[in-house]
Each structure stands twice: as C-alpha cells, then as structure tokens.
C-alpha positions in Angstrom: 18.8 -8.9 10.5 16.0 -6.8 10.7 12.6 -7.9 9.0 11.0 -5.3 6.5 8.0 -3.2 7.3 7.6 -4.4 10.8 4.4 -3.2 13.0 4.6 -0.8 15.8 5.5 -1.9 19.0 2.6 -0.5 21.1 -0.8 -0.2 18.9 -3.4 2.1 20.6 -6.5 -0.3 20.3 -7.4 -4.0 19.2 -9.0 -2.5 15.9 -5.3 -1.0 14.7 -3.8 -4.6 16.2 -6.4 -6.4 14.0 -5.4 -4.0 11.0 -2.0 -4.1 11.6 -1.8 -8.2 12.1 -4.5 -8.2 8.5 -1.3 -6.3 6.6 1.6 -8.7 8.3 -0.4 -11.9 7.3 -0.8 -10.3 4.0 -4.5 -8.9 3.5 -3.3 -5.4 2.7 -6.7 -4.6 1.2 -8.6 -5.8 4.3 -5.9 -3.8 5.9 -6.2 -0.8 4.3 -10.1 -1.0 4.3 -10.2 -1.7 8.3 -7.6 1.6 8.7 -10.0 3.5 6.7 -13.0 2.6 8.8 -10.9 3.5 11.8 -10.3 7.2 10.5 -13.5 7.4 9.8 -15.0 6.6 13.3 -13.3 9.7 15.1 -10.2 7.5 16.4 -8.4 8.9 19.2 -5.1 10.3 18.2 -3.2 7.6 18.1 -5.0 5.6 16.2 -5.8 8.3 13.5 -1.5 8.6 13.2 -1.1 4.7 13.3 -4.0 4.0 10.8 -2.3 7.3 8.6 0.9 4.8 9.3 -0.3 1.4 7.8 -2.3 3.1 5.1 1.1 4.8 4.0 2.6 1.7 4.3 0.1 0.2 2.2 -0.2 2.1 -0.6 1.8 2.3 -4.1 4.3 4.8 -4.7 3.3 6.8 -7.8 7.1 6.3 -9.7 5.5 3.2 -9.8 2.8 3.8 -11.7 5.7 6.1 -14.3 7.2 3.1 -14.7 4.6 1.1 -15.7 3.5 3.7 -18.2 6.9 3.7 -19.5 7.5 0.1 -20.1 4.0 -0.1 -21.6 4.8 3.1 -24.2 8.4 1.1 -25.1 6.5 -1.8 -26.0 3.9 -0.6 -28.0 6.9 1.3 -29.7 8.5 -2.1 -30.3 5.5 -3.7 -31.5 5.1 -0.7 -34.0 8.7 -0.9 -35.0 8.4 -4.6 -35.8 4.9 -4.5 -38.0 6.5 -1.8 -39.7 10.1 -3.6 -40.5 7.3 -6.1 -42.4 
C-alpha cells in the first residue's frame, strides 16, 4: 500500500532534500519557510518546480477554511437559539 504524500524520487539539491526530509518528519512550517528561501534565491529550475511542489503540498486548501466558517456560524446559531428558548 502506498504511503500518502510521499517525496520525489530525485530532488535537485541538498537544500530541497533538507526541505523535503523537514515536511516528511513533520516540520511543515520549517518546511515551507526553507522552500520559500529557496525560491527566493534564484533556484535553478528544478528546484523552483520542486519547492512550488512541497509548498503546494503544504499549504491548506481554502474549502477548508468554508468549512470552518460554517461550523462556527451553526454554532453561534445554536448558542442563539438556546439563550433565546430561555
């Protein structure tokens, strides 16, 4: 069975191997912060697309962020319904 989210076989550089090892072992913020300095030095071209790569990988997906609005809305709604019942 396959594992989830795996790295790329064949990272350009030891910078995007250090990034990419920082998001397996967890430290997606290091992660993300280490891909960003590596856009941000010039990178070659296959580092810009593999640091593009992990900070997709990295981020949240914005129907996340609906959700979350929408549970929070239905529970202020519930609140409201209940002090009013009272």
């Amino acid at each position: 069975m396959a594992k989830g989210g795996q790295t790329l076989k064949d990272p350009a550089s030891p910078r995007m191997q250090a990034a990419w090892k920082l998001k397996d072992s967890g430290d997606v913020v290091a992660a993300r912060r280490e891909a960003e300095r590596i856009l941000a030095d010039n990178p070659t071209p296959e580092d810009k697309a593999q640091a593009q790569e992990l900070l997709r990988r990295a981020s949240t997906s914005p129907a996340l962020y609906g959700f979350a609005i929408l549970a929070a809305v239905l529970l202020v709604l519930l609140v409201v319904l209940a002090a009013a019942r009272y």
